[in-house]
N, CA, C and O atoms as a GROMACS GRO file, in nm:
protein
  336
    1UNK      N    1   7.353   1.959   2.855
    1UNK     CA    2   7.396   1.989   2.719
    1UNK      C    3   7.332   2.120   2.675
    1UNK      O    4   7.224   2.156   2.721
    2UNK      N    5   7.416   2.208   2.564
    2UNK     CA    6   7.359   2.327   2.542
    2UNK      C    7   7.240   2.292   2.432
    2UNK      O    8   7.208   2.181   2.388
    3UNK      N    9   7.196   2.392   2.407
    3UNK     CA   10   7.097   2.397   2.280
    3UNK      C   11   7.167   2.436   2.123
    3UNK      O   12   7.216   2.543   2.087
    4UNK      N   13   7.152   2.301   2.044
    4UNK     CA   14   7.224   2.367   1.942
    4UNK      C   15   7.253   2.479   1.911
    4UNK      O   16   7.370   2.498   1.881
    5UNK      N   17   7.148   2.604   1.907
    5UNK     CA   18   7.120   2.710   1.877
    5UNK      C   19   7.274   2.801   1.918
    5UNK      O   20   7.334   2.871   1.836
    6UNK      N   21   7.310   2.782   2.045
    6UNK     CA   22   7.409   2.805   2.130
    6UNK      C   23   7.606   2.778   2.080
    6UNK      O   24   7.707   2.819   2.136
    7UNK      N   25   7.587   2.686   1.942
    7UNK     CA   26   7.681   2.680   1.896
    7UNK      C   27   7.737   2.746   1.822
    7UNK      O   28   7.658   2.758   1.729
    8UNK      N   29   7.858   2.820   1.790
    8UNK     CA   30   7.870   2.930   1.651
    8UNK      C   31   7.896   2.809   1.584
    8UNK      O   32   7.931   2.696   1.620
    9UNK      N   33   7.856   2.890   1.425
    9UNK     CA   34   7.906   2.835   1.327
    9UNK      C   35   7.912   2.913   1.216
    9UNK      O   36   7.832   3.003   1.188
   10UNK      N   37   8.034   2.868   1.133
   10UNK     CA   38   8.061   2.918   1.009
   10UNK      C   39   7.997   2.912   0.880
   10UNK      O   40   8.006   2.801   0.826
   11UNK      N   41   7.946   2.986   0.827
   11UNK     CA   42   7.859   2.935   0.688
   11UNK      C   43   7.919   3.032   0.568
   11UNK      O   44   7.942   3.151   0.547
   12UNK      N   45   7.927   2.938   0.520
   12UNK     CA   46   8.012   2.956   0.373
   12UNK      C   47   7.996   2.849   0.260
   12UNK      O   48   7.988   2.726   0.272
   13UNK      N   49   7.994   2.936   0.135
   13UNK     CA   50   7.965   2.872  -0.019
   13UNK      C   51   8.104   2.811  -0.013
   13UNK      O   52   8.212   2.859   0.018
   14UNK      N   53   8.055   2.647  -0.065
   14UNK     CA   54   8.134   2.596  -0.158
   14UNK      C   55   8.187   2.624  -0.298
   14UNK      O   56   8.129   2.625  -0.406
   15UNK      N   57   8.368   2.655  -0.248
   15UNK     CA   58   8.325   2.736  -0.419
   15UNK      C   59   8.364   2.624  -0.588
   15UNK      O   60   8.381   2.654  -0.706
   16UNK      N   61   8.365   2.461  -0.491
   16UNK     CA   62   8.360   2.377  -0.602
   16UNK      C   63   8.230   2.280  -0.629
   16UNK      O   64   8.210   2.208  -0.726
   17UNK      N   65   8.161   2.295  -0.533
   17UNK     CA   66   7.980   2.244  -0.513
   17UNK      C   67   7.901   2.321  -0.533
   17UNK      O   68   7.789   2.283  -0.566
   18UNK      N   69   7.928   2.448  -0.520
   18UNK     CA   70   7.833   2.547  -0.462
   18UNK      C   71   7.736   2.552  -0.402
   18UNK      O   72   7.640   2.625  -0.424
   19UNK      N   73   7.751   2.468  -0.312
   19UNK     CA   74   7.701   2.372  -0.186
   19UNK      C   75   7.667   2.485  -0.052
   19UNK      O   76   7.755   2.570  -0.064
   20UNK      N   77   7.611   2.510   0.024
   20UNK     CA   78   7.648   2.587   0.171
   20UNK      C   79   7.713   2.508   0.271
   20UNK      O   80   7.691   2.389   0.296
   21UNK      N   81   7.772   2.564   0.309
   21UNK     CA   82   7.832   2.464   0.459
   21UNK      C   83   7.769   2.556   0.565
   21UNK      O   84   7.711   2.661   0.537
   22UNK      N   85   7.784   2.513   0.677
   22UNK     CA   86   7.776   2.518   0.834
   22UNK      C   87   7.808   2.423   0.890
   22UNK      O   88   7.762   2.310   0.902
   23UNK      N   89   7.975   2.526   0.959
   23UNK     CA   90   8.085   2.372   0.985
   23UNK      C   91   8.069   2.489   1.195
   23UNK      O   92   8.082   2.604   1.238
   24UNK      N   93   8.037   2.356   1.244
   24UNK     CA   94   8.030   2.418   1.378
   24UNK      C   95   8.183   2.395   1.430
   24UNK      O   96   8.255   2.296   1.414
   25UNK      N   97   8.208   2.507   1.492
   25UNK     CA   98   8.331   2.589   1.559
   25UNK      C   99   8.364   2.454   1.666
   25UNK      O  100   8.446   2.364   1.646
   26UNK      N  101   8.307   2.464   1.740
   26UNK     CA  102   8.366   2.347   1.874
   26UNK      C  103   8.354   2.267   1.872
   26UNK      O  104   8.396   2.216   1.975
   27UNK      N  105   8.293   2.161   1.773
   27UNK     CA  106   8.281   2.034   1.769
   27UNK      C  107   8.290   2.011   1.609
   27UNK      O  108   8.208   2.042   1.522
   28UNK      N  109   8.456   1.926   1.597
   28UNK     CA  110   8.533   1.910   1.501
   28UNK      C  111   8.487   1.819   1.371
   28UNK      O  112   8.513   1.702   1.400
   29UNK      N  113   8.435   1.826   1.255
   29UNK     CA  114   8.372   1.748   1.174
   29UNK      C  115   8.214   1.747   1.166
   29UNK      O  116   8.150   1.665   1.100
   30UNK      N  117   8.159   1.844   1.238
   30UNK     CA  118   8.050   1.878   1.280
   30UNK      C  119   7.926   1.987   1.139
   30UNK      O  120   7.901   2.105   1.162
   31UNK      N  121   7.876   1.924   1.026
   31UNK     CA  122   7.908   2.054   0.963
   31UNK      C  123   7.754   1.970   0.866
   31UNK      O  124   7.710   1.855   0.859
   32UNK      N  125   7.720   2.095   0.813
   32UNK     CA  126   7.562   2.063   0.773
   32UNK      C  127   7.589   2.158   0.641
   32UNK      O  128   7.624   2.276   0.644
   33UNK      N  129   7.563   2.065   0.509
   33UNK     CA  130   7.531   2.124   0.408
   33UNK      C  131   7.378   2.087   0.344
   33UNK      O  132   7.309   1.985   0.349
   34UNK      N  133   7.358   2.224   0.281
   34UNK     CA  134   7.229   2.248   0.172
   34UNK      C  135   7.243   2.316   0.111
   34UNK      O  136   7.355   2.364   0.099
   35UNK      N  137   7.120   2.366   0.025
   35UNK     CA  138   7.100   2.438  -0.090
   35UNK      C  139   7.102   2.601  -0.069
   35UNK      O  140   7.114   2.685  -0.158
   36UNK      N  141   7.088   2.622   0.054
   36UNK     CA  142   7.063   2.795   0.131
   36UNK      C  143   7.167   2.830   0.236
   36UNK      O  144   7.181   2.723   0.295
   37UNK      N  145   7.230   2.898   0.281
   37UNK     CA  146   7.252   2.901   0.433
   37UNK      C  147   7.147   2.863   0.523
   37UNK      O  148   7.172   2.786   0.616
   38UNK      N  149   7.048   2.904   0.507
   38UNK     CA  150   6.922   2.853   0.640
   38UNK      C  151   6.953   2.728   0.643
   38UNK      O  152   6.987   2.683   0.753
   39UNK      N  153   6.949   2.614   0.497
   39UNK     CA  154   6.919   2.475   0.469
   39UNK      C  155   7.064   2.446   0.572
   39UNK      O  156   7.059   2.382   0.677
   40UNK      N  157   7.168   2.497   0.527
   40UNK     CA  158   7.272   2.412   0.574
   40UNK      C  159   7.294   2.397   0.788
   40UNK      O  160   7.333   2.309   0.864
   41UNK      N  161   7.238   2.551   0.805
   41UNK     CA  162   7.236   2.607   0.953
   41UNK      C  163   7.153   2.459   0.988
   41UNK      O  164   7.212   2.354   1.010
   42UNK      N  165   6.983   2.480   0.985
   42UNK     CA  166   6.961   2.357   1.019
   42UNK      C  167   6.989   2.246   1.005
   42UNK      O  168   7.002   2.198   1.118
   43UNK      N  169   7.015   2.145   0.900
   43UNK     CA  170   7.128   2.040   0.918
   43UNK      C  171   7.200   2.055   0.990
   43UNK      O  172   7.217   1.952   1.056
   44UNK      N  173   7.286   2.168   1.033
   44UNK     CA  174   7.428   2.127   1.123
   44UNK      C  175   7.370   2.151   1.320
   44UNK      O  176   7.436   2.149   1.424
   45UNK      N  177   7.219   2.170   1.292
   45UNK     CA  178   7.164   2.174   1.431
   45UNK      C  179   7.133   2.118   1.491
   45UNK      O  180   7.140   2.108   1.613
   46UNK      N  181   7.052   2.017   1.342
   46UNK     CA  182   7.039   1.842   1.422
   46UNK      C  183   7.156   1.789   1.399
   46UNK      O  184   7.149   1.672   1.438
   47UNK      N  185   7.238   1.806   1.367
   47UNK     CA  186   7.370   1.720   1.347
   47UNK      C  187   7.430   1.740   1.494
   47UNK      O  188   7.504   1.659   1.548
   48UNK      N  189   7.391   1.843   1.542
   48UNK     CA  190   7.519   1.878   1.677
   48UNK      C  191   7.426   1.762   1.806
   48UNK      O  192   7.508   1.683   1.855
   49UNK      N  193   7.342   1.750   1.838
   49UNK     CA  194   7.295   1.681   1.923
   49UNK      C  195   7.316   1.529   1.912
   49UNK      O  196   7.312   1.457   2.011
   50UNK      N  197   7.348   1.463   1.738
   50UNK     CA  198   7.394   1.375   1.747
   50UNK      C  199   7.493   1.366   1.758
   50UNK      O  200   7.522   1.279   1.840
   51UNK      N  201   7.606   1.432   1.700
   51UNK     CA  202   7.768   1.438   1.714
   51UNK      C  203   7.769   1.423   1.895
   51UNK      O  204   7.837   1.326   1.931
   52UNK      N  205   7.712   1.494   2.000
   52UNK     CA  206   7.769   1.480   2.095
   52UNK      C  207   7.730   1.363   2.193
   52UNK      O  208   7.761   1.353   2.312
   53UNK      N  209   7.653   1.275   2.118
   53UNK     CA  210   7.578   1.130   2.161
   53UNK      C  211   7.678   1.067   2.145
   53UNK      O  212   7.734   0.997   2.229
   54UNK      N  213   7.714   1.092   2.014
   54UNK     CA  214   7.786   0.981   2.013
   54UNK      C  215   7.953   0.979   2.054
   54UNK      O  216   8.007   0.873   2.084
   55UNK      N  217   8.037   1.128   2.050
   55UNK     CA  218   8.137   1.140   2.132
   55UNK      C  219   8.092   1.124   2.288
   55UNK      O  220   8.175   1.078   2.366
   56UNK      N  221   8.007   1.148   2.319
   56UNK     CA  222   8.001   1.083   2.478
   56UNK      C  223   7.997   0.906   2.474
   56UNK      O  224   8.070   0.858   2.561
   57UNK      N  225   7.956   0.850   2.428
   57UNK     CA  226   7.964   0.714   2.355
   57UNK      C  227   8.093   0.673   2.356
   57UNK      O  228   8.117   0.573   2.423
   58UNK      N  229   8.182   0.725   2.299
   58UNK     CA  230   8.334   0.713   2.265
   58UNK      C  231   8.391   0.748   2.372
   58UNK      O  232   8.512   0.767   2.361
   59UNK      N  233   8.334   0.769   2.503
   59UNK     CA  234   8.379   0.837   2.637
   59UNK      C  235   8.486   0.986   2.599
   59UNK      O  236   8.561   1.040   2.680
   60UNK      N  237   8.463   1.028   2.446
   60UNK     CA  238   8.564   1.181   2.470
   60UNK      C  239   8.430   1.279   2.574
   60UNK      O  240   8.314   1.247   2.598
   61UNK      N  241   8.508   1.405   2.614
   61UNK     CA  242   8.473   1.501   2.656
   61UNK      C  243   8.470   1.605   2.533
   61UNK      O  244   8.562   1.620   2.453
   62UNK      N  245   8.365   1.664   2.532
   62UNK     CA  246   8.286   1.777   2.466
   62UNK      C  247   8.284   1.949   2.518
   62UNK      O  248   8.245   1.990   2.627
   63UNK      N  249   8.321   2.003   2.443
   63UNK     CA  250   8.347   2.143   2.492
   63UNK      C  251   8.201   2.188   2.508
   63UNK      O  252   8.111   2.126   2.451
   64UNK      N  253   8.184   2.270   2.566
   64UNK     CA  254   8.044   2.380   2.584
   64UNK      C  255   8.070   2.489   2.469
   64UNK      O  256   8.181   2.542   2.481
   65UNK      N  257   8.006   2.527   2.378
   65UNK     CA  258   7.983   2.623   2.292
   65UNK      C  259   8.103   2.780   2.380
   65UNK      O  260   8.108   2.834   2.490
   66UNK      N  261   8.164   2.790   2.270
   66UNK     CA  262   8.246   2.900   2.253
   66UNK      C  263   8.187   3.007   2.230
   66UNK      O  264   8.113   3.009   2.132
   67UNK      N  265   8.204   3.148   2.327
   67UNK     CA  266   8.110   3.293   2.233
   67UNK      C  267   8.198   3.316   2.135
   67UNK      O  268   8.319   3.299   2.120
   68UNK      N  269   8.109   3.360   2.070
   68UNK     CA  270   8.199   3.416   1.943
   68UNK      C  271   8.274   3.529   1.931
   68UNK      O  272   8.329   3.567   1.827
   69UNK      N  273   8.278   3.599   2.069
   69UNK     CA  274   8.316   3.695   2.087
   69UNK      C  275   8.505   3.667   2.136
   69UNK      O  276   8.594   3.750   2.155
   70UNK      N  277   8.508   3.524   2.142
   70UNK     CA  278   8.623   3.457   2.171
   70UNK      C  279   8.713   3.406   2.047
   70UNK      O  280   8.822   3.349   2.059
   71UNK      N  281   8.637   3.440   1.908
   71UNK     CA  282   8.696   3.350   1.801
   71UNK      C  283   8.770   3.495   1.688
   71UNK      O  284   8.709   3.601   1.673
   72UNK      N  285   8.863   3.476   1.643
   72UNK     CA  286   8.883   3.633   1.499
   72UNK      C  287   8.865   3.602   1.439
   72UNK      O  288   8.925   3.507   1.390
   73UNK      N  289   8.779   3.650   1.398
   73UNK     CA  290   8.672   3.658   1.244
   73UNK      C  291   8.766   3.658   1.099
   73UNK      O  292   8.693   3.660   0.999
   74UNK      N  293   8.879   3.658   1.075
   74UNK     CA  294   8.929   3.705   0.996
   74UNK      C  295   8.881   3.632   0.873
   74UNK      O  296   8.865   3.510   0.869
   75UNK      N  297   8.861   3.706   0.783
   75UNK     CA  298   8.808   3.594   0.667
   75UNK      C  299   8.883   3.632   0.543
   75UNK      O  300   8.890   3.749   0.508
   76UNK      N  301   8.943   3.525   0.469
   76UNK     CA  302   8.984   3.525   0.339
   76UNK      C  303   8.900   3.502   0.242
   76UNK      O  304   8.797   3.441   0.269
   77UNK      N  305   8.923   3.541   0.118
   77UNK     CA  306   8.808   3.537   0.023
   77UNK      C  307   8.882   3.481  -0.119
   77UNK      O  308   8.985   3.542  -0.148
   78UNK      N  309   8.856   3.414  -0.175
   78UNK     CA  310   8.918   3.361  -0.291
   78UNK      C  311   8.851   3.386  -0.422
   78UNK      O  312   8.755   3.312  -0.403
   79UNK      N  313   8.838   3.420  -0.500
   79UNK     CA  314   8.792   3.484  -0.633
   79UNK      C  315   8.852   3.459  -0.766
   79UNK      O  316   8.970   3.482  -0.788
   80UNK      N  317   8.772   3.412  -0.854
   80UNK     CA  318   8.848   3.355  -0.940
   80UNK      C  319   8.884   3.533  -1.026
   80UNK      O  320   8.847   3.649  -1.012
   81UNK      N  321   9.006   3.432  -1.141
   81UNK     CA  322   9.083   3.583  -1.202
   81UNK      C  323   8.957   3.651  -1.304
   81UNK      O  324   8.859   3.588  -1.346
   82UNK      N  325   8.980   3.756  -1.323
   82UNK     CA  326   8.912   3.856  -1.409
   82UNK      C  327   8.972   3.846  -1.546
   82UNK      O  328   9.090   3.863  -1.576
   83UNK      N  329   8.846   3.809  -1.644
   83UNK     CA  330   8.882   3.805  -1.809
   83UNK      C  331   8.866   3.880  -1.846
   83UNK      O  332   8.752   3.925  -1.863
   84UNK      N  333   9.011   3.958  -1.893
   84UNK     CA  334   8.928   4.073  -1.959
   84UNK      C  335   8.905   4.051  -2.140
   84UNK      O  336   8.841   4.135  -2.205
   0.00000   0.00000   0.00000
């Protein structure tokens, strides 16, 4: 198994919690929120070592961490309207 560390992941504000996420890329439902990006990164680091306990458990197969050099970044941004 890889080292969490080894997983990309996405981190992004909730923009109805204003929550952080870190939702990991290759392993689906995989995703660690807190109060910081750091807070949420770690949550979703120990989260990945259990997520793949327990899909091996469920006998699925588990991908190996994706580079990120494999994923398009494209990012949308949503913003609320301007009062003038």
């Amino acid at each position: 198994m890889k080292a969490p560390d080894d997983y990309p992941m996405l981190v992004y504000r909730d923009s109805d919690s204003g929550d952080w996420v870190a939702a990991v890329f290759d392993l689906p439902g995989c995703i660690g929120v807190g109060d910081s990006p750091e807070e949420a990164v770690s949550v979703a680091r120990t989260f990945i070592g259990h997520w793949i306990e327990s899909a091996r458990d469920c006998g699925w197969t588990t991908r190996q961490p994706t580079a990120i050099g494999d994923y398009d970044l494209t990012v949308s941004v949503k913003t609320p309207p301007c009062k003038s």
